[in-house]
C-alpha positions in Angstrom: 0.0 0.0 0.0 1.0 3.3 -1.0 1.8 6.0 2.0 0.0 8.8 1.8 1.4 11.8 0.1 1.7 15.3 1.5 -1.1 17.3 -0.6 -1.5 20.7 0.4 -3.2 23.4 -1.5 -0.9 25.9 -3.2 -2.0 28.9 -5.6 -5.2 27.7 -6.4 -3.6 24.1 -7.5 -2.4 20.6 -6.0 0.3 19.5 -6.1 2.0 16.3 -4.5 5.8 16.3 -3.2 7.5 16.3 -6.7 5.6 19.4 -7.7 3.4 17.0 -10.1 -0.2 19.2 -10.3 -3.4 17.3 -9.3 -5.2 18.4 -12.1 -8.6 16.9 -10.7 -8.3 19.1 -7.2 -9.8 22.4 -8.5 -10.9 24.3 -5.4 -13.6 26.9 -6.1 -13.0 30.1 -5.4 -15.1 31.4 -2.5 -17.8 33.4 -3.4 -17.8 36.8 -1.6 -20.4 37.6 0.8 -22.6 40.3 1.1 -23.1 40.1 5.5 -20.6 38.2 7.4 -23.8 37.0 9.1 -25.2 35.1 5.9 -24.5 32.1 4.3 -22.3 31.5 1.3 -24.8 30.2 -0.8 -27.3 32.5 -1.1 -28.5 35.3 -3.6 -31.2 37.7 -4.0 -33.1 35.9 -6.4 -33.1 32.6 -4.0 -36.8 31.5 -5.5 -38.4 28.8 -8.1 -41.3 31.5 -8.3 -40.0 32.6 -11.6 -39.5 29.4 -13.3 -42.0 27.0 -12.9 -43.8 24.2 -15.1 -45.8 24.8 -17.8 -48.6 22.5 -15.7 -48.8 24.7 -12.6 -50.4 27.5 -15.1 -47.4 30.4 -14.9 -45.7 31.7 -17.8 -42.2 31.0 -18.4 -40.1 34.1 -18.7 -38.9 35.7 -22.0 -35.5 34.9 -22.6 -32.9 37.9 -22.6 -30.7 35.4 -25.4 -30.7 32.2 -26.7 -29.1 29.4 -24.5 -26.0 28.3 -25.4 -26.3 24.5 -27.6 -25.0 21.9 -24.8 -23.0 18.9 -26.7 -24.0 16.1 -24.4 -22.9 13.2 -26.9 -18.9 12.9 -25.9 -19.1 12.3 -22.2 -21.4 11.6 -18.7 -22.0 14.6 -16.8 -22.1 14.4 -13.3 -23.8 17.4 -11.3 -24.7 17.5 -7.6 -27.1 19.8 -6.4 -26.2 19.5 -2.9 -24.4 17.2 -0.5 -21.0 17.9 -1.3 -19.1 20.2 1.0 -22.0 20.1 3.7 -23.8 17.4 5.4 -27.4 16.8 4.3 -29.1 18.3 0.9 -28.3 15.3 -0.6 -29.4 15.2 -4.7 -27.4 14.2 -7.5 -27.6 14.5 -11.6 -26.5 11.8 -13.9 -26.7 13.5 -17.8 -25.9 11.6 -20.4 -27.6 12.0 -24.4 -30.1 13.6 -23.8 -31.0 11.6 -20.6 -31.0 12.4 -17.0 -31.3 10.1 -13.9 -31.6 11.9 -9.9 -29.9 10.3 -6.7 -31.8 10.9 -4.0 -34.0 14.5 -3.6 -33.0 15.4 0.4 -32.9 18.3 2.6 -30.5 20.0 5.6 -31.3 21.6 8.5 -31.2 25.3 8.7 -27.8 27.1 10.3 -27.8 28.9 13.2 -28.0 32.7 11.5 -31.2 31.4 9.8 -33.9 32.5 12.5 -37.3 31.3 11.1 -36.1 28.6 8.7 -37.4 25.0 9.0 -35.3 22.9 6.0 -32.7 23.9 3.4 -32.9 22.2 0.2 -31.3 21.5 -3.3 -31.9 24.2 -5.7 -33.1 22.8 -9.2 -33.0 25.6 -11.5 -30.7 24.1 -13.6 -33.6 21.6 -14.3 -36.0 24.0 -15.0 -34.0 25.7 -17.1 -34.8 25.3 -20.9 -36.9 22.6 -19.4 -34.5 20.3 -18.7 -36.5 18.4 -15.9 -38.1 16.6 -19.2 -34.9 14.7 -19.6 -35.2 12.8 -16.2 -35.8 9.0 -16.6 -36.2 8.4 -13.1 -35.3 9.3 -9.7 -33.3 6.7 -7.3 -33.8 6.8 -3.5 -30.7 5.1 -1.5 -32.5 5.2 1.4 -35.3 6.5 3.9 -33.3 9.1 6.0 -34.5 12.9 5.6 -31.2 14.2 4.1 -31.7 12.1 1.2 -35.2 12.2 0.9 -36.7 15.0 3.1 -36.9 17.7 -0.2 -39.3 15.2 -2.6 -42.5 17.0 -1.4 -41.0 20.2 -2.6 -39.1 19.5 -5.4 -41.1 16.3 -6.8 -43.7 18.4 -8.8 -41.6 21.6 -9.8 -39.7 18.7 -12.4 -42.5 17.1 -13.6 -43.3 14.2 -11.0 -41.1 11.2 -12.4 -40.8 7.9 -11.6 -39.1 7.3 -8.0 -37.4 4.2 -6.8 -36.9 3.3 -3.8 -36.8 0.2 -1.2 -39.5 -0.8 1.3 -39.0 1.4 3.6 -37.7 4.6 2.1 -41.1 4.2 0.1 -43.3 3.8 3.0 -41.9 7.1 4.6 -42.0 8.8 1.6 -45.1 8.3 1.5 -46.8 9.0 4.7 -44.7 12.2 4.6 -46.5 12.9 1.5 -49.4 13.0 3.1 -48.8 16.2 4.6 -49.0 17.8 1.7 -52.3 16.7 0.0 -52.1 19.3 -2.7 -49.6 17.2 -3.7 -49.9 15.2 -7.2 -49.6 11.3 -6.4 -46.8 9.8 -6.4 -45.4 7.4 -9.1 -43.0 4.7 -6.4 -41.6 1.4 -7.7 -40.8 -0.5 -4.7 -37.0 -1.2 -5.4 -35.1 -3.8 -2.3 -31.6 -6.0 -2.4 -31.0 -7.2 -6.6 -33.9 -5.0 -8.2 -32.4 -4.4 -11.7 -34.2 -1.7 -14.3 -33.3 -0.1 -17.6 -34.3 3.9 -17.4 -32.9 5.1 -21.1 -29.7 4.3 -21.7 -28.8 3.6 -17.6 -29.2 0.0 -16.3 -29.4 0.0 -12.5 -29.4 -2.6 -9.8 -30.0 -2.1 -6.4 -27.7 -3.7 -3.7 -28.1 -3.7 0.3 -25.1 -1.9 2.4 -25.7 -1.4 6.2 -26.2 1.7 7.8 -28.1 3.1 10.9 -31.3 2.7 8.6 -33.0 -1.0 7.2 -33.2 -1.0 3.5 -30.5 0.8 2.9 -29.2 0.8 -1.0 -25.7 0.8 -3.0 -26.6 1.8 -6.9 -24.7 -0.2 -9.1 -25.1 1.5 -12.2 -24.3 1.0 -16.3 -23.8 3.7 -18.6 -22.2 4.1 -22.4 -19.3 5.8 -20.8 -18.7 3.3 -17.7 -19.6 1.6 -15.0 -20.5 3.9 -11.7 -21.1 2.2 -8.5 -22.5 4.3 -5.8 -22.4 3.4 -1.8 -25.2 5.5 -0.3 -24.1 6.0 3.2 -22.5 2.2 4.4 -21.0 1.2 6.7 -19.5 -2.6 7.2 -21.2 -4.5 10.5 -20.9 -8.1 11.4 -23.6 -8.0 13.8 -26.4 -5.4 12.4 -29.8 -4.7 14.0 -32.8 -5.9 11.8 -31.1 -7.4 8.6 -28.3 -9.2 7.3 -24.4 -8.3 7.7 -23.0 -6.8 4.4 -23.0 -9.0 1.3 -19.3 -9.1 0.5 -19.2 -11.9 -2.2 -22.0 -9.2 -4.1 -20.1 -6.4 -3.5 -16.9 -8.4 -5.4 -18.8 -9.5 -7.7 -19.9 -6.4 -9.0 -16.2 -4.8 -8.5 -15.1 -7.7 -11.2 -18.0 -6.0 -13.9 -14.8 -3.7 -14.0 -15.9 -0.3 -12.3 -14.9 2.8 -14.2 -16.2 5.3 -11.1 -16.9 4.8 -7.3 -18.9 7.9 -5.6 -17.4 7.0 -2.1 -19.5 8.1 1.1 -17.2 10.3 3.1 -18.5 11.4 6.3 -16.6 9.1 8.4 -13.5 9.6 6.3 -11.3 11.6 8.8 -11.8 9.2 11.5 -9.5 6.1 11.7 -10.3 2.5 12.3 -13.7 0.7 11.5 -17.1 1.9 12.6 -18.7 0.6 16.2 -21.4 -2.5 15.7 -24.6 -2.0 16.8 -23.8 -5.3 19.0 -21.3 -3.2 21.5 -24.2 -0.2 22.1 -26.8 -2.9 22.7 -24.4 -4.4 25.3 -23.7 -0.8 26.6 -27.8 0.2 26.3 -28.2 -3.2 28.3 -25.7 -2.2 31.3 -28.0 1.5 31.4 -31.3 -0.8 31.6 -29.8 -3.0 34.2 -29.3 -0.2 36.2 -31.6 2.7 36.1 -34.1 3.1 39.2 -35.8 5.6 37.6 -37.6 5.9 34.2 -35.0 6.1 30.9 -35.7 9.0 28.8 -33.8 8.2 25.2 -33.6 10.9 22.9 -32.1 9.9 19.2 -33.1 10.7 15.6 -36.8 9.7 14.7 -34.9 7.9 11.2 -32.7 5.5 13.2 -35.4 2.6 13.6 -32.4 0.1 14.7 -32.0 2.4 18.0 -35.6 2.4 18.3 -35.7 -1.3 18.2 -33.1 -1.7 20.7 -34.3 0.1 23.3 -38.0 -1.7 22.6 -36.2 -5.0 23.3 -34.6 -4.0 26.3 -37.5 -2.7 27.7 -39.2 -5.8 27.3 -36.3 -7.5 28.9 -36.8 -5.2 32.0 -40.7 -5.0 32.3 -40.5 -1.8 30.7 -43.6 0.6 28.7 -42.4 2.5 25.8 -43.7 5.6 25.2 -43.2 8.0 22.5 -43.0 12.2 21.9 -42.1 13.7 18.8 -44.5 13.7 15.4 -41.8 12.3 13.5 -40.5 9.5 16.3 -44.3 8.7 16.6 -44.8 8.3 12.6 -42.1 6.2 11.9 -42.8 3.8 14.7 -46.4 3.3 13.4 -44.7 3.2 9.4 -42.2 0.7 10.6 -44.7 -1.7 12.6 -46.7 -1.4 9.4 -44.3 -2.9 6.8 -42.9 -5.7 9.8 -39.2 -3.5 10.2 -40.3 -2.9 14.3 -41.0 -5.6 16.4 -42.5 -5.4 20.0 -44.4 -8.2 22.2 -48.4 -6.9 22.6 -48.8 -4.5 25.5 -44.9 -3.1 24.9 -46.1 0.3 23.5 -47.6 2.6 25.0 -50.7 4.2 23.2 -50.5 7.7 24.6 -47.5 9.1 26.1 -48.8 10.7 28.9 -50.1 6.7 30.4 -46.5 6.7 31.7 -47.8 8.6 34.6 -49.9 5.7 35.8 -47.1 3.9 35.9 -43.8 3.1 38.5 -41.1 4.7 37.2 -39.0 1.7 37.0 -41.3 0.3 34.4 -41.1 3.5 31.9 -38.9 4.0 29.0 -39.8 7.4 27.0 -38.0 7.7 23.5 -37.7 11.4 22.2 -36.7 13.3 19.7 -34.7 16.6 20.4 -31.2 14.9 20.8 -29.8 18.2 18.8 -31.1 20.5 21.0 -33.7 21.4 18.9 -36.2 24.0 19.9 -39.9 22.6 19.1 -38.4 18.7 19.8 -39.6 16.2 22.4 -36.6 16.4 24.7 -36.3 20.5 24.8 -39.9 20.6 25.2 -39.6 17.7 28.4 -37.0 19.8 30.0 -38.4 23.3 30.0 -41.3 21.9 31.5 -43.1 22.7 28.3 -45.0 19.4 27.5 -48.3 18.6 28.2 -47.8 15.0 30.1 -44.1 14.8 30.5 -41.4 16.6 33.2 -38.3 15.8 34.2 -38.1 13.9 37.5 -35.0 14.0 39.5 -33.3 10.1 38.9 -34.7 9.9 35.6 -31.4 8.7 33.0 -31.7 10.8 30.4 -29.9 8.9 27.2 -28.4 11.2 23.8 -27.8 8.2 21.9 -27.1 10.2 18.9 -23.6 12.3 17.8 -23.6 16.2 17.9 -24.3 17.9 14.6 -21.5 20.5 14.0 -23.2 24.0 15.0 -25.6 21.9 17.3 -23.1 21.9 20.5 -24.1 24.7 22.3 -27.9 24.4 22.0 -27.0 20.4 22.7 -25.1 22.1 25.8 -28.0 24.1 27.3 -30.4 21.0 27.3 -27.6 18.5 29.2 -27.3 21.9 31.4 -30.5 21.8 32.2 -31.5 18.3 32.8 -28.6 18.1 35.7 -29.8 21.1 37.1 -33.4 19.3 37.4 -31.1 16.6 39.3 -31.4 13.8 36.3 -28.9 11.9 35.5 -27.0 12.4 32.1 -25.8 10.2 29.6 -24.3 11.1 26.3 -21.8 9.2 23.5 -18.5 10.9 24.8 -19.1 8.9 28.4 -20.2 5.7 27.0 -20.5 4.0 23.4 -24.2 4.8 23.4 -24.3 5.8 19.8 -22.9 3.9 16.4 -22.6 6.0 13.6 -23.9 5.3 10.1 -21.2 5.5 8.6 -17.9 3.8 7.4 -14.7 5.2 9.0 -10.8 4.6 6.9 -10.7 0.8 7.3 -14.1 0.4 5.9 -13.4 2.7 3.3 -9.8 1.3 2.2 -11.9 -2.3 2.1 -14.4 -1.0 0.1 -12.0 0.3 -2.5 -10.4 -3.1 -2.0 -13.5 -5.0 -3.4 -14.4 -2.6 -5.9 -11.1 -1.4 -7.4 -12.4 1.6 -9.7 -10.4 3.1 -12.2 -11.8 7.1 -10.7 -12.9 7.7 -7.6 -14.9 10.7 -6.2 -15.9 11.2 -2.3 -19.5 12.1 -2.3 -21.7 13.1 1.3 -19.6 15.5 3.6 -18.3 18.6 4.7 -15.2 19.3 2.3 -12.4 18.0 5.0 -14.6 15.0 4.5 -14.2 15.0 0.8 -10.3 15.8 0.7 -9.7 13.2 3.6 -11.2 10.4 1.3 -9.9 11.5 -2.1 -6.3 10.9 0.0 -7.2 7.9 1.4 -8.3 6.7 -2.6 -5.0 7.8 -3.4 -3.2 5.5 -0.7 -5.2 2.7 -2.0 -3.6 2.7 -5.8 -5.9 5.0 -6.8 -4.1 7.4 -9.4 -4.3 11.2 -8.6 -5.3 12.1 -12.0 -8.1 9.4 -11.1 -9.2 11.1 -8.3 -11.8 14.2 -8.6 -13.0 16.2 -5.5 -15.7 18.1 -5.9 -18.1 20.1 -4.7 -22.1 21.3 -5.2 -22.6 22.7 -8.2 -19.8 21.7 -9.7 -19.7 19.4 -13.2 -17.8 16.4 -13.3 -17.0 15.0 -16.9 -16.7 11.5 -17.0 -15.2 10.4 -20.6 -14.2 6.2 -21.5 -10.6 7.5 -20.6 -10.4 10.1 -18.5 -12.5 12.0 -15.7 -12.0 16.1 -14.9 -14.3 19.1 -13.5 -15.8 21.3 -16.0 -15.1 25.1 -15.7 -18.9 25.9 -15.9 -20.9 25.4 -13.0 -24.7 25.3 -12.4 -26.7 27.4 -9.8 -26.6 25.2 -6.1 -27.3 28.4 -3.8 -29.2 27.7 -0.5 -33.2 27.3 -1.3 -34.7 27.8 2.1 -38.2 26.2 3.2 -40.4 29.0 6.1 -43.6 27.6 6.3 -45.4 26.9 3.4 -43.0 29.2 1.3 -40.6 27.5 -0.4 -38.1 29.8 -2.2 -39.1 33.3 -0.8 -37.2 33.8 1.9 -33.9 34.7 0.3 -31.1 37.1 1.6 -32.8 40.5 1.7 -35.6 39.0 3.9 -32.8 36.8 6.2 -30.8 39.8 6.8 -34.1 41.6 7.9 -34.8 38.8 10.6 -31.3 39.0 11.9 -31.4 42.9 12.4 -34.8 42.1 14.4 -33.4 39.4 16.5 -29.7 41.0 17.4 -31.1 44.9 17.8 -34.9 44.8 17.7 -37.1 47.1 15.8 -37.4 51.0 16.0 -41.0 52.5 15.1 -41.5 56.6 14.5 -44.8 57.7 13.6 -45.6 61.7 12.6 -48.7 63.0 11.9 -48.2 66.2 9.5 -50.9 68.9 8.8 -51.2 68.6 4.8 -51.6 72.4 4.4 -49.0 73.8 7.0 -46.5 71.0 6.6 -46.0 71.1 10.6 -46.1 68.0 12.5 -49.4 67.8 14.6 -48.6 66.2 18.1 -45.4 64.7 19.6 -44.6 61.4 17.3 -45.4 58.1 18.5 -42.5 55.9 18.9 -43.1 51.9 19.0 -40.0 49.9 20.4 -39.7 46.1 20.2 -36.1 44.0 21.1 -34.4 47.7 21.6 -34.9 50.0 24.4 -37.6 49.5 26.9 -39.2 52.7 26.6 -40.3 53.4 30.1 -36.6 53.6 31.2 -35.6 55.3 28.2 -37.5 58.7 28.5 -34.3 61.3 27.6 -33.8 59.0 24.2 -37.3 59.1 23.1 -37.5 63.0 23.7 -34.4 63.8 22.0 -35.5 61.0 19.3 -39.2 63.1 19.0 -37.4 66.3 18.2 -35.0 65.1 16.1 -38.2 63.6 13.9 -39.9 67.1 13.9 -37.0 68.8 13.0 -36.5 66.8 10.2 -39.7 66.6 8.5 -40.4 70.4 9.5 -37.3 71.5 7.5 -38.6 69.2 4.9 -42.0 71.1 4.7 -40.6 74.4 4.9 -40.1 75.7 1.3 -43.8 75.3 1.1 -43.4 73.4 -2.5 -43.9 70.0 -3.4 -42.8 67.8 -0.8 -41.4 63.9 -2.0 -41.9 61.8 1.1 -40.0 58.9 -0.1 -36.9 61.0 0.8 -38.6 62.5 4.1 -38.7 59.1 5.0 -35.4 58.0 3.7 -34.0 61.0 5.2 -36.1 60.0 8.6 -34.4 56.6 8.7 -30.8 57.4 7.9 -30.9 60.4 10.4 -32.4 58.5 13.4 -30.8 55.2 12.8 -27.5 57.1 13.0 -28.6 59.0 16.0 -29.8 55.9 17.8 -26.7 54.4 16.9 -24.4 57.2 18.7 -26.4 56.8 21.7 -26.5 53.1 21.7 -23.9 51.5 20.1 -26.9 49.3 18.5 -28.3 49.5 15.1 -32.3 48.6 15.1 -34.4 48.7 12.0 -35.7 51.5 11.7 -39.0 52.1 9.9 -40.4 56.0 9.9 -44.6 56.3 9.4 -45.1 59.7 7.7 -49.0 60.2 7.8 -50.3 63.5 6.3 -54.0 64.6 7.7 
């Protein structure tokens, strides 16, 4: 095995230690932003509203010049929307002659300088676009987590509802999510587990199983006129899974001796050494916790990771425990999985209603949650501030965060632990104990992986960009050439020709598309910059009544103060804030000619924001209310 070169970047290149450029490691230049408080991938114009299919009844907007003539023919273009360079977003484009295939259609939680947002998902105007969604032949679900999944009920009909495929599981959340949005066309969901093959156009696809923290989790093996491309979805290698089969290895071979051209290589455990924890080891650890706890056990996870869920079911019945659920999306995929046979629990085991867990001694309660982020509106947060309708925290109650910290998620993770311990519970989290297995495979799994498959390229798909570069290394460790290798980013356009593979200098439009509500698109970064101004200095209200004929300002001027100054104990700043306002608008007024009160109020804002500003070291929004009587 090779040993790993020193690749550092260097004036916009890479190069390894004999100076040799890596001509596949292109890093994008970072776009400039507008507020240090934004994100980078935003712009104004963050919104489908403009471009939408001809079915939904809007016009399509007139051109300003013909679209450039895209020659397709010579090579496969690889474009993901989202998912590389960040965690979550997931959604990939495979186009090739005139034909394009999807990889999963998921979403990403909003950051912490998005006040308001619920999800973050892939933006697909290069599909609408000269009405490119046309070309899709299909869309292919790996499998049933959110961040691969979570953006179909927004996305699904803006490109022309196409056929989706997807394994047992993945389809039955899919579609019970789908039922919150009943405007909604139907669906169109082939059921697709373990060796479903298809032919979409010119791409043959079969499905194989890879373990994760998810059942029915699926590899894409996939044929196309310019190679082979086998995908992993998130994997991870476990002798001794939770609710299915250990990895089929003498598949996974056989498929690598097909001869793979291109292996899209999960990254997310890429910078961590060693092999992945089984599931095995955190039962044995969740069994030690059961044994014991005096008190009730208060779990808190992700509502996607049925394995957990069945765990702590089984150990509950083991220790003549009720389980008892909080959280709309813990509850849903609990009744989805019992449906389709993926849960299992002895009659009497669940609970019906939460809240029957106060009927009960605590020593034969279990309560799974979500909120395991710190999230505000989830179970756990909710069960702590004392918030809930059935639930509190009792002091002895084990309170379990059998889930890894989301980066940006540690100081909201922080105040919940905080607290719970203040509430005298007792607090137990992965860094203490191996309470939590992640999904994912970590450098042995990986190297193995490459082992079985033995691609001729290689690209690291699903992470944050360390991710990426950690795995495109490791790929070049394991015989991969670096002219083989390609690290990329969303947005980007990979090439893939019979003999070579390379980014494209174009790029396609992957900015941030940010889900409030019921709006999907129309919050963008005018509107996200207003909400930070209102939660960091508050808002700043002056309203002046002026006499139409005299131009003199009848009254004092109200003055409204929210998230600012509290007005009672801030009489000298309101007075000298009044006059200033009178002043202004009277010396406005005072030519006795025409008066245009779009710059009276311009004039209002700028003067009093600065003034406010002086006296407070604190910029509010300011909005001035002229009214003429």
């Amino acid at each position: 095995m090779n040993e790993e070169k020193n690749i550092t970047p260097q004036e916009g290149e890479m190069k390894n230690e004999s100076g040799r450029k890596v001509h596949s490691f292109r890093p994008r230049t970072p776009k400039k932003r507008m507020n240090n408080h934004l994100p980078r991938k935003m712009n104004k114009r963050n919104s489908y509203e403009e471009k939408r299919i001809p079915n939904e009844g809007q016009p399509r907007p007139i051109q300003d010049k013909a679209p450039e003539k895209e020659d397709l023919r010579e090579r496969l273009r690889i474009i993901p929307l989202g998912g590389l360079g960040e965690v979550g977003r997931n959604m990939m484009l495979l186009e090739c002659n005139n034909e394009i295939l999807v990889i999963d259609i998921g979403f990403r939680m909003p950051e912490e300088d998005m006040p308001g947002i619920d999800y973050i998902i892939p933006n697909i105007e290069y599909l609408l676009e000269n009405d490119r969604y046309k070309k899709i032949v299909g869309v292919l679900i790996t499998h049933g987590h959110f961040d691969h999944i979570g953006g179909i009920p927004y996305i699904i009909n803006r490109i022309g509802n196409p056929p989706i495929f997807a394994s047992s599981l993945a389809r039955g959340i899919i579609l019970k999510r789908q039922d919150e949005f009943p405007d909604n066309p139907k669906l169109d969901i082939t059921e697709a587990n373990d060796g479903f093959k298809t032919k979409l156009g010119q791409f043959e696809i079969e499905f194989f199983r890879q373990n994760h923290n998810i059942p029915d989790n699926m590899g894409l093996f996939i044929k196309t006129p310019f190679g082979n491309i086998v995908h992993t979805s998130d994997f991870k290698f476990d002798p001794f899974p939770v609710n299915e089969p250990p990895t089929n290895y003498e598949k996974i071979k056989r498929i690598g001796n097909e001869g793979i051209d291109l292996l899209m290589c999960d990254s997310t455990g890429a910078e961590e050494e060693g092999h992945s924890l089984s599931e095995k080891q955190i039962f044995e650890n969740m069994d030690n916790i059961f044994k014991e706890a005096k008190g009730r056990i208060i779990i808190s996870t992700f509502s996607s990771l049925v394995n957990r869920v069945q765990q702590v079911i089984t150990l509950s019945e083991k220790y003549g425990r009720k389980v008892g659920f909080i959280g709309h999306s813990m509850k849903s995929n609990v009744e989805i999985t019992k449906k389709l046979g993926y849960l299992k629990a002895e009659k009497g085991s669940l609970l019906k209603k939460v809240a029957d867990a106060n009927n009960l001694p605590d020593k034969e309660v279990t309560i799974m949650c979500t909120g395991a982020q710190g999230e505000e509106n989830a179970g756990l947060m909710r069960v702590a501030t004392g918030e809930h309708q059935s639930i509190c925290i009792k002091p002895g109650d084990t309170i379990i965060f059998s889930s890894s910290v989301i980066p940006g998620n540690e100081r909201t993770v922080q105040m919940v632990k905080d607290d719970l311990l203040r509430q005298r519970a007792i607090v137990i989290n992965y860094k203490m104990m191996d309470i939590h297995a992640g999904g994912h495979a970590q450098r042995e799994e990986i190297r193995e992986m490459i082992s079985m498959i033995k691609p001729k390229f290689f690209m690291p798909v699903h992470g944050q960009y360390s991710m990426l570069f950690a795995n495109a290394r490791l790929a070049e460790t394991m015989g991969v050439p670096e002219d083989n290798v390609v690290l990329a980013e969303s947005g980007q356009i990979i090439n893939l020709f019979k003999d070579k593979i390379e980014l494209d200098k174009k790029e396609v439009t992957s900015d941030y598309v940010m889900v409030d509500g019921l709006g999907v698109g129309d919050v963008g970064e005018i509107v996200l910059r207003d909400r930070q101004m209102l939660a960091q200095d508050g808002i700043f209200v002056v309203i002046a009544a002026v006499n139409r004929k005299t131009g003199k300002v009848q009254g004092s001027p109200d003055i409204i103060s929210r998230g600012f100054v509290y007005l009672k104990e801030s009489k000298d700043l309101l007075y000298q804030t009044r006059k200033r306002t009178v002043q202004i608008i009277e010396k406005a007024t005072a030519s006795g000619s025409v008066v245009n009160w779009t710059y009276v109020r311009d004039t209002l804002r700028n003067n009093i924001g600065d003034f406010l500003f002086q006296k407070t070291q604190r910029r509010p929004m300011v909005l001035p209310v002229v009214l003429e009587v």
